[in-house]
Every structure is written in C-alpha cells, then in structure tokens.
N, C-alpha and C positions, 0 to 999 in steps of 0.2 A: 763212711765218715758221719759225724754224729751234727745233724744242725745246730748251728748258735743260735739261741735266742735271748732279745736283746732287753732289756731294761733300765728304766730312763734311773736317771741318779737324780736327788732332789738335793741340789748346791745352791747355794743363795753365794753372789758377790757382795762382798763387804763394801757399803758406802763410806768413803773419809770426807769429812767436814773439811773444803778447799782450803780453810783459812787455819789449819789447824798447826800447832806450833809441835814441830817434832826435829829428833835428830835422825840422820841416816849414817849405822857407825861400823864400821867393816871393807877389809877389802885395801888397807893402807890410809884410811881418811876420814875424817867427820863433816859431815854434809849438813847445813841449818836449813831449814825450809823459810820461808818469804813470810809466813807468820812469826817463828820465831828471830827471826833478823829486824822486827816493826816493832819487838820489844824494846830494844835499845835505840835510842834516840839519837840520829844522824852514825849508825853502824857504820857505813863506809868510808865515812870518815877519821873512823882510829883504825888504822893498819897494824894492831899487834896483838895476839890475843898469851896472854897467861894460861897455862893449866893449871888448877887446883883440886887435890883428892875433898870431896866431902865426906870423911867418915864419921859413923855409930857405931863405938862399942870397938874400935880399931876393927871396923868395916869398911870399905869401900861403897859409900851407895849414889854417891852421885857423882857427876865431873864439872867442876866448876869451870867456866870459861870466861875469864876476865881480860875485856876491851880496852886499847889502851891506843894512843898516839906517842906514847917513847915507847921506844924500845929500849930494852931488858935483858941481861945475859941469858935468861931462862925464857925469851917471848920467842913468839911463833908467829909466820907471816899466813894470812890468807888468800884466797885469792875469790875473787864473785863469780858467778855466776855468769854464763856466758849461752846465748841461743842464738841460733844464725849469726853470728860475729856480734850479735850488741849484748850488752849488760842487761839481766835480769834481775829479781830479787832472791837473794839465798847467796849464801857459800860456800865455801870447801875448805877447810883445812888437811895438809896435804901434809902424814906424818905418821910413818910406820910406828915410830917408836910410842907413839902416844897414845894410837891403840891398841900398842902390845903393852904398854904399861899400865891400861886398866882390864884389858882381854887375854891376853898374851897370845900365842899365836892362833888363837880358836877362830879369830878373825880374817883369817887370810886370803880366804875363799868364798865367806859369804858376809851377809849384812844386815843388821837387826836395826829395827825403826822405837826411839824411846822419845818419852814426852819429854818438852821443855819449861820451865820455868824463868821470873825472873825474879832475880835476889834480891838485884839493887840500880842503880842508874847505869852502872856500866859492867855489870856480870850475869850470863846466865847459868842456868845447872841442869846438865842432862840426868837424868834418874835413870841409871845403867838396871834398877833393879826391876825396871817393868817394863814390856815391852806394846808396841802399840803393834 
C-alpha cells in the first residue's frame, strides 16, 4: 500500500465586520442582522413588514422591506430575535412564499447572506443581486 503524504492547504477565514448590515435569505425565511435592524428607528416597534419588488429594466434586483404598525391585507408579521429566552437584536421573517417569490424554490435547503440598505425612515432593501 502506497504512503499518504500530507500537505498543508493555505485557507485564510474570511473576517466580517460585527456591525455589518446584512440579510440571511433561505431555508423558508428572511433573517436582518442587529446592524441592519439599527437602521430603522424604534424597529420593534412596528410589528408589520410590506414586501416590495425593486426592479430595473422589469428585473428583480432588490426586496424592499417596508416597516409598518397597521397592518395590511398584503403585511407580514415578524418575530425578534431570541437567545437563551431573552430578546436580542435582529429578526426573522418567517415566509415560504416570500422566498419563493423572489428565489423560487432554489432556497429550500440552503441560504445566501446579501447587503442591506436603507431607503427611507421606515423601509430597507435587500440587493438579491450580490452576495456577501
């Protein structure tokens, strides 16, 4: 039998900036990170979030997410963040359909991290077109 000889692999881990405003989108849900939840002023205080397509050129290149306290035929409930039973910062939106209606079912099984933006005082926009 023939010996293995072994050779090192030269892998660098990728460092992320803690404070960094991202989405986590796959898997049935939209996950906001505790930077991009510090965009919008007093977040947990509007319980409703809107979906809205942002396209170019009838493209899809962003997902608008617009914060609300009514609710709306079309809104959608989130829920926070949760570590050893207390509240954290970040949250979940919990909604097959929402990811199948900008992924369709490519998302089922895994999950793609995309930057976040803010538009205006109470919507942000995930960029589906870049990945972090």
């Amino acid at each position: 039998m023939a010996e293995i000889k072994w050779k090192q692999v030269n892998v660098k881990q990728a460092m992320r900036y803690g404070g960094e405003a991202f989405a986590t989108v796959g898997q049935g849900r939209i996950s906001l990170s505790a930077a991009a939840c510090k965009m919008i002023e007093n977040i947990y205080d509007l319980k409703y979030i809107e979906a809205h397509a942002g396209k170019i050129n009838d493209k899809t290149e962003k997902i608008g997410l617009r914060f609300s306290d009514s609710k709306t035929p079309n809104s959608l409930c989130y829920s926070r963040r949760k570590y050893k039973d207390r509240f954290v910062e970040g949250l979940e939106i919990r909604s097959k359909a929402l990811v199948a209606e900008f992924f369709g079912k490519i998302k089922d099984n895994s999950s793609t991290r995309h930057p976040v933006e803010k538009i205006d005082k109470t919507m942000l926009a995930i960029d589906i077109t870049k990945e972090i």
